[in-house]
N, C-alpha and C positions, 0 to 999 in steps of 0.2 A: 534479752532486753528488748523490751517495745518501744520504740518512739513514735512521735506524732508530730506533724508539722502542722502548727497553729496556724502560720502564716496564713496558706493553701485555704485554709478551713473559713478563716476569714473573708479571704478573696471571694471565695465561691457562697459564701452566703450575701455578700456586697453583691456579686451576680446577680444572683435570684432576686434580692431586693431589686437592682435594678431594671431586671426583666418583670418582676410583678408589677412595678409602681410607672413602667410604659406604657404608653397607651398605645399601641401595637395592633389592640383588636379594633376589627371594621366597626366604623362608624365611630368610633371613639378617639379619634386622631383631635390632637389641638387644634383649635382656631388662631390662625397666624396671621390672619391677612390686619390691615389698619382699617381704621370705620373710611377712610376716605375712601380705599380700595374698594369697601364690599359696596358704599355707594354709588361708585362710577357704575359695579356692575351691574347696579339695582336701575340707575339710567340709562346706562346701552339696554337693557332689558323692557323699560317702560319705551324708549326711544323705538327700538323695534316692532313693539306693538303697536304704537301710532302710526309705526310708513307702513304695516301689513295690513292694517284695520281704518285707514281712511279712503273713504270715499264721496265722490263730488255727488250730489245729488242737487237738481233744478239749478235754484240760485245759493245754494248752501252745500259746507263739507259736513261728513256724516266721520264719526270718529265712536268708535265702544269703547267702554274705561275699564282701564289697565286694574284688574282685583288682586291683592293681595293676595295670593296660594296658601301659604300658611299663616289664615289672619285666625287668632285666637278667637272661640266665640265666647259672646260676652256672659256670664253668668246672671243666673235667673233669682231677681231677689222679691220673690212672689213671699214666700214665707215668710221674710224679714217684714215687709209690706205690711204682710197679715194679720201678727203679731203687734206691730206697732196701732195698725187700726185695733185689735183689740186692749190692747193696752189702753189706748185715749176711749175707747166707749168705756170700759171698765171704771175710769175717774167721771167721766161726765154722767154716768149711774144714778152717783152719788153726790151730783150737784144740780140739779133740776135747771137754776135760772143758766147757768152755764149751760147746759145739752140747750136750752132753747135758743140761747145766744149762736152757740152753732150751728143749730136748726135753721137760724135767720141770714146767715152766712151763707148755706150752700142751699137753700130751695128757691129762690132766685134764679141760679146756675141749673137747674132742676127745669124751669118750666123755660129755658129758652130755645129746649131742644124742642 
């Protein structure tokens, strides 16, 4: 006669879920702190670098600005730009007194440089 303990089988797969669904691996730990917490430490941090980075010069303080480390860089929307100028030449093509009207619009702006 074989038996089998369901229970056991149960348990140990509840384990496993729970060791899978931890975030146990480096760099993957929760964020626990509160927004007020991480901004105190965002101000002792900026605070810091104004008493290490100021300095008096003549009749003036000299102070470098605190840069963001991880500031996202902003995305390049040359192609959006591009597209949308082609787009509007595209209609103005096909409407002569319109492409002049805008002709009169920006050559103006054209001979002030």
């Amino acid at each position: 006669m074989v038996s089998m303990d369901a229970s056991s089988d149960v348990v140990d797969e509840k384990e496993l879920w729970i060791r899978y669904w931890s975030l146990e691996a480096p760099g993957t730990e929760e964020f626990t702190e509160s927004e007020k917490d991480v901004q105190s430490v965002i101000d002792k941090r900026v605070w810091d670098h104004f008493e290490q980075t100021v300095e008096k010069r003549d009749d003036y303080y000299y102070v470098r600005l605190h840069w963001e480390e991880l500031a996202t860089p902003l995305p390049d929307n040359k192609a959006i730009a591009y597209r949308n100028l082609v787009s509007v030449w595209n209609s103005l093509q096909k409407d002569a007194d319109l492409l002049e009207e805008y002709n009169g619009v920006f050559l103006p702006h054209t001979k002030q440089r």
